[in-house]
matplotlib code that plots the C-alpha trace (Angstrom):
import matplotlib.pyplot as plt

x = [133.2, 134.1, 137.5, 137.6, 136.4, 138.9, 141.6, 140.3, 140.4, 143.0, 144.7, 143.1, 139.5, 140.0, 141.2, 137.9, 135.9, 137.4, 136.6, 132.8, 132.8, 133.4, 131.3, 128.3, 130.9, 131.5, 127.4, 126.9, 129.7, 128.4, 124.9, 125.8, 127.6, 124.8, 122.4, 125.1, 124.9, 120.8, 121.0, 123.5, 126.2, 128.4, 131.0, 133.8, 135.2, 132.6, 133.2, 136.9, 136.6, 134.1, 136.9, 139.5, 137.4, 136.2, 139.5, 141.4, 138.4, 140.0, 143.5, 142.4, 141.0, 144.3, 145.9, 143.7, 144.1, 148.0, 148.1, 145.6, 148.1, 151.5, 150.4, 148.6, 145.2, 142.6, 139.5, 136.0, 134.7, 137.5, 136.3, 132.2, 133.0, 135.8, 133.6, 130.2, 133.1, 133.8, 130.0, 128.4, 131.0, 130.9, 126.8, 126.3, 128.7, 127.4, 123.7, 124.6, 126.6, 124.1, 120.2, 118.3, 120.8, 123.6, 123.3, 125.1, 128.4, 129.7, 130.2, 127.8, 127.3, 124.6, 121.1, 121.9, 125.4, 124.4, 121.2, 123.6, 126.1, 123.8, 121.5, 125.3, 125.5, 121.9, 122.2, 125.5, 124.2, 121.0, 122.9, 125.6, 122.4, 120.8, 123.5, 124.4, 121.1, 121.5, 125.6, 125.9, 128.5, 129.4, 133.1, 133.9, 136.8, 138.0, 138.0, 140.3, 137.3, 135.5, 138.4, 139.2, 135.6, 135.6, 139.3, 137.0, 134.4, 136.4, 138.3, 134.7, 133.9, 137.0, 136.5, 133.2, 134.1, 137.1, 135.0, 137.6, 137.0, 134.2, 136.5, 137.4, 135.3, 132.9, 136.3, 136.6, 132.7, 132.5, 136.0, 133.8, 131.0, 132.6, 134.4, 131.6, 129.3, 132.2, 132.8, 128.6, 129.3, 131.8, 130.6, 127.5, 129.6, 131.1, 128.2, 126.9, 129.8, 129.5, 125.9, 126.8, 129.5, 127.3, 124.9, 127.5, 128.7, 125.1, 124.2, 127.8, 125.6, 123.4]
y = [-5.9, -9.7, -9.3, -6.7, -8.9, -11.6, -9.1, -8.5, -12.3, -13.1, -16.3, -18.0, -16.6, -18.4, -21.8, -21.8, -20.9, -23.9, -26.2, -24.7, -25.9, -29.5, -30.3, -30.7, -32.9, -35.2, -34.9, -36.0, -39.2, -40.5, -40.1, -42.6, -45.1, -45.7, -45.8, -48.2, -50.5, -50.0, -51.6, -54.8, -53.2, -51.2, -49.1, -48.7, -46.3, -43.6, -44.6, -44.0, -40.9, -39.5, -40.6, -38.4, -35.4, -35.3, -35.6, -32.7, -30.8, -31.3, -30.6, -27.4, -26.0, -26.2, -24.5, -21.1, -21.1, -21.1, -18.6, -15.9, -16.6, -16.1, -13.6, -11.3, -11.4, -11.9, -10.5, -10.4, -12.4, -15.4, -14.8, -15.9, -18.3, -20.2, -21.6, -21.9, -24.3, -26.4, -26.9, -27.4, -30.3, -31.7, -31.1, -33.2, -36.1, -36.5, -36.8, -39.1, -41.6, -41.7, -43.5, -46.0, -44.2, -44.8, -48.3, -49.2, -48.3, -50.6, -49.5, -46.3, -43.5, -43.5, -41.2, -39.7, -38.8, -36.7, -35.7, -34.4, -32.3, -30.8, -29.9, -28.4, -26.3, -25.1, -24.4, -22.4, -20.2, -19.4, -18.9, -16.8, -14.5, -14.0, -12.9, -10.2, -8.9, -8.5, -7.1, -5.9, -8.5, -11.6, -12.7, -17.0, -18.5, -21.5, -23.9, -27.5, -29.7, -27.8, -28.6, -31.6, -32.8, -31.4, -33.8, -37.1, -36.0, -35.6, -39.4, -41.0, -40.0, -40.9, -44.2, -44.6, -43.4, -46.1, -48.9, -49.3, -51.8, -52.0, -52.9, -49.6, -47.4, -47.9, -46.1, -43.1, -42.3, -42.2, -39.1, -37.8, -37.6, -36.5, -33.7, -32.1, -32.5, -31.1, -28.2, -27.4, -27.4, -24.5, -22.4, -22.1, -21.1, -18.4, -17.1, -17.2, -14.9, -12.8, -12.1, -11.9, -9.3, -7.4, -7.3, -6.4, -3.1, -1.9, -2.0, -1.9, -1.2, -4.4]
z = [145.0, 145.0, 144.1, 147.2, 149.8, 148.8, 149.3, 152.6, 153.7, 155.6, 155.3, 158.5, 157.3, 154.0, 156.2, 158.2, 154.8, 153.7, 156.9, 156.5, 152.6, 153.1, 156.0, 153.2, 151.6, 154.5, 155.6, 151.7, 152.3, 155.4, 154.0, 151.0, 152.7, 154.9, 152.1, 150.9, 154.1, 153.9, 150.2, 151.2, 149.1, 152.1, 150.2, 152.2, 150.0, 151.0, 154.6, 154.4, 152.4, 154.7, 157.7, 155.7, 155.3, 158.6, 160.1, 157.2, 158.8, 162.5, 161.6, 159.7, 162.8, 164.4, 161.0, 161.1, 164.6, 163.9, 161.1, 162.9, 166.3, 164.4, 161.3, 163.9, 161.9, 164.3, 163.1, 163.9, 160.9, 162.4, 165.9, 163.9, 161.5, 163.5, 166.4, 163.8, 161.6, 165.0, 165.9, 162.4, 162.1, 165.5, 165.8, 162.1, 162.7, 166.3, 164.9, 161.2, 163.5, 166.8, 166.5, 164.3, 161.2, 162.9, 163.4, 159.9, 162.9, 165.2, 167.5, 167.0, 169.5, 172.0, 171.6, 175.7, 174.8, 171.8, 173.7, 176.2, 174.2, 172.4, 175.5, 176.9, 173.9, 173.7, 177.3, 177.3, 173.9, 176.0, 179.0, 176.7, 175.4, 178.6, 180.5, 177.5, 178.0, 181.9, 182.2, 178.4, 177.7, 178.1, 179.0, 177.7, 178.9, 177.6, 179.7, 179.8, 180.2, 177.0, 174.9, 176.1, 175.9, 171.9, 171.9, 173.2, 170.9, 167.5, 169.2, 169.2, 165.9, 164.1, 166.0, 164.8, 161.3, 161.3, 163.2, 165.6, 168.1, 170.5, 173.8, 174.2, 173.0, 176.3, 178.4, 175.4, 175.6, 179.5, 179.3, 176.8, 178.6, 182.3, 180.2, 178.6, 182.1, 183.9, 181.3, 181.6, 185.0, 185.0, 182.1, 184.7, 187.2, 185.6, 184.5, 187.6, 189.1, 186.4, 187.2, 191.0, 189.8, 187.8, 190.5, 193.3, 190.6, 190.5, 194.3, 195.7, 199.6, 199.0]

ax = plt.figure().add_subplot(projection="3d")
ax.plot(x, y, z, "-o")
ax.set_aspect("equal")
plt.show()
């Protein structure tokens, strides 16, 4: 049975397995270099480490992505584990290097600019659900404020993770933030047409 389902991987699948696997190893990194910086002993060696994993972890995305594209192995369990990968990483770093922990960072992310990504995402997935239940599907399109709001985020965190300096960072977080408000701003609008189409199929007279 186990060596069956391996068989059935494809290459990209095992990529974004991978990507999954070593967010717990850069959660566990970041965790002891602050506990580090908490005793007056800051290792920068877990820092750096947890810098590298994070950003193997961003370039692997781009490798699945690749290999599912130009092998022709799209699948079902890519379509799943491929954006639960993205989130899970983005979703952990944004909350380890944001509020009274992330402090040991300078500079560190703000509490309303993680407040407000992850009020964009909760909103989208209940926005997502509801408007399954209503028209029986739900159609996402990317969108080039979505993905360049993820770039600005991964930016800020590798900043973070690298304490880069504090002059610029200000200008990164302010693109970050526009993008993802802007890319809330459209996913609501599509939804909202594709209620309004839904609606205009089942009473075409109305």
């Amino acid at each position: 049975m186990h060596i069956l389902w391996t068989a059935n991987l494809t290459l990209a699948n095992r990529i974004t397995i991978g990507r999954l696997l070593l967010i717990p190893v850069f959660i566990l990194l970041t965790l002891y270099y602050m506990a580090s910086v908490g005793n007056h002993q800051p290792n920068e060696w877990l820092r750096w480490s947890a810098l590298m994993v994070f950003v193997i972890t961003c370039l692997t995305d781009a490798l699945d992505g690749y290999f599912a594209r130009s092998r022709n192995e799209r699948t079902r369990l890519g379509t799943l584990l491929d954006p639960l990968a993205d989130k899970s990483l983005l979703l952990s770093a944004l909350i380890l290097l944001t509020g009274p922990w992330g402090r040991c960072f300078d500079p560190h992310l703000p509490v309303w600019y993680v407040l407000l990504v992850i009020s964009r995402d909760v909103f989208l997935i209940a926005g997502a659900i509801f408007i399954h239940l209503v028209v029986g599907h739900t159609d996402v399109r990317p969108r080039a404020a979505g993905k360049m709001a993820t770039f600005f985020q991964m930016g800020l965190i590798i900043w973070v993770l690298g304490q880069g300096p504090a002059q610029g960072f200000p200008w990164v977080l302010g693109a970050a933030a526009t993008c993802t408000l802007i890319s809330a701003l459209q996913y609501i609008a599509d939804g909202i047409r594709q209620l309004e189409k839904a609606h205009l199929h089942d009473h075409p007279h109305t």
